[in-house]
N, C-alpha and C positions, 0 to 999 in steps of 0.2 A: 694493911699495905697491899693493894693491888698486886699480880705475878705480871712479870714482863715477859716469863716467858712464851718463847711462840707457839702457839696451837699444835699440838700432834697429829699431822693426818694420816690417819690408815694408806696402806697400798690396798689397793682395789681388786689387785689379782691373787689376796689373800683365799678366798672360798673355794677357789681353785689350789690355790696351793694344800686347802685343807683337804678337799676332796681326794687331791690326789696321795697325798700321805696315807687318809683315809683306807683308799683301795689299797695304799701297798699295807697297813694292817692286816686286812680283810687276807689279802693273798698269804699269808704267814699263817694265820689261824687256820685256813683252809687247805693248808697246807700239812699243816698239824693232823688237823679232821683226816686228811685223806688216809693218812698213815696208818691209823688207828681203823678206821672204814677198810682198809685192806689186809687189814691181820689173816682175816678168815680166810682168804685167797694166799696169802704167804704159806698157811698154816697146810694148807688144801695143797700146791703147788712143788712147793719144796720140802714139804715132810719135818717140818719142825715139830717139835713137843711145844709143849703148852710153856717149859720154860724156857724155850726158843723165840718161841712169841716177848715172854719177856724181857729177854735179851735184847731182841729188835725194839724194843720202845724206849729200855733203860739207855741204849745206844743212841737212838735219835734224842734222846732228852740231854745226856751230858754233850754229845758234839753241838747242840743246841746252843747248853749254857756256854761252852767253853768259845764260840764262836760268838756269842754274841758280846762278850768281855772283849774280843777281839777286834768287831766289828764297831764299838766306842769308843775304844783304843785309838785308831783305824778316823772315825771321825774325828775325832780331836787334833790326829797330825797332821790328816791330809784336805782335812772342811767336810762339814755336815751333808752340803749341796755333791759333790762328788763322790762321793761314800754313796750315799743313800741313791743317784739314780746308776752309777756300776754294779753297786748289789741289786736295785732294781731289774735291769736290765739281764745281769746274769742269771737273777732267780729266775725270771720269767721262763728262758732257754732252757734252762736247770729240768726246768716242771715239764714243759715239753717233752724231754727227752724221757722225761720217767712214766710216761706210757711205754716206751719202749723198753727200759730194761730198768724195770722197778725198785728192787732192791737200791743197785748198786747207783742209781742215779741219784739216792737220795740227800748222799754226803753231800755233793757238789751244792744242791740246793739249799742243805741246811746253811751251808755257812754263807753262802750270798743270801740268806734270808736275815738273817742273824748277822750282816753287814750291812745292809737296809732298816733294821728294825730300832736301833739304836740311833741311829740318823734320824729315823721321819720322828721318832718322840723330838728330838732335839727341834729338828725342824717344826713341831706342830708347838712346842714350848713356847717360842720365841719369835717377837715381830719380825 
């Protein structure tokens, strides 16, 4: 028995929409990188011990996890599309600012990172 139903056509502004999901991956993991890339200058700068240093990673890691439950959360009540370009949007600001004062910039960023990241998998999931 032949289907009646009607043909599914792709959006066309799909590769872009991948792309752009894409990059805000990319800025989250590079993000990660950087952190880690600046231990030596944390360590150098402000006089941490070596279990200082890993104070600062276990720190970025749980605010990480725990923002990012939040930032699912977060998409689910308020839409995928919204979530994901205000976490965009914030993180980018976020990252900016943490040239200037490194440390303490870095919470702000986690959790608008970790409020983008949970959106664009949603977003990259689903037609």
């Amino acid at each position: 028995m032949p289907s009646t139903a009607a043909p599914t056509t792709l959006d066309p502004r799909r590769w872009r929409i991948l792309a752009l999901v894409a990059l805000a991956q990319f800025m989250v993991v590079l993000d990660v990188t950087i952190v880690n890339v600046a231990l030596p200058d944390i360590q150098r700068h402000l006089g941490f011990s070596a279990d200082g240093l890993q104070w600062v990673v276990n720190a970025y890691l749980l605010l990480f996890g725990g923002f990012l439950l939040l930032g699912g959360r977060a998409a689910d009540l308020l839409g995928r599309r919204r979530v994901f370009l205000v976490g965009l949007g914030l993180f980018t600001v976020a990252s900016l600012a943490a040239g200037k004062f490194l440390v303490r910039s870095r919470q702000p960023g986690i959790s608008y990172a970790t409020s983008s990241t949970p959106s664009a998998a949603a977003i990259a999931s689903t037609r």
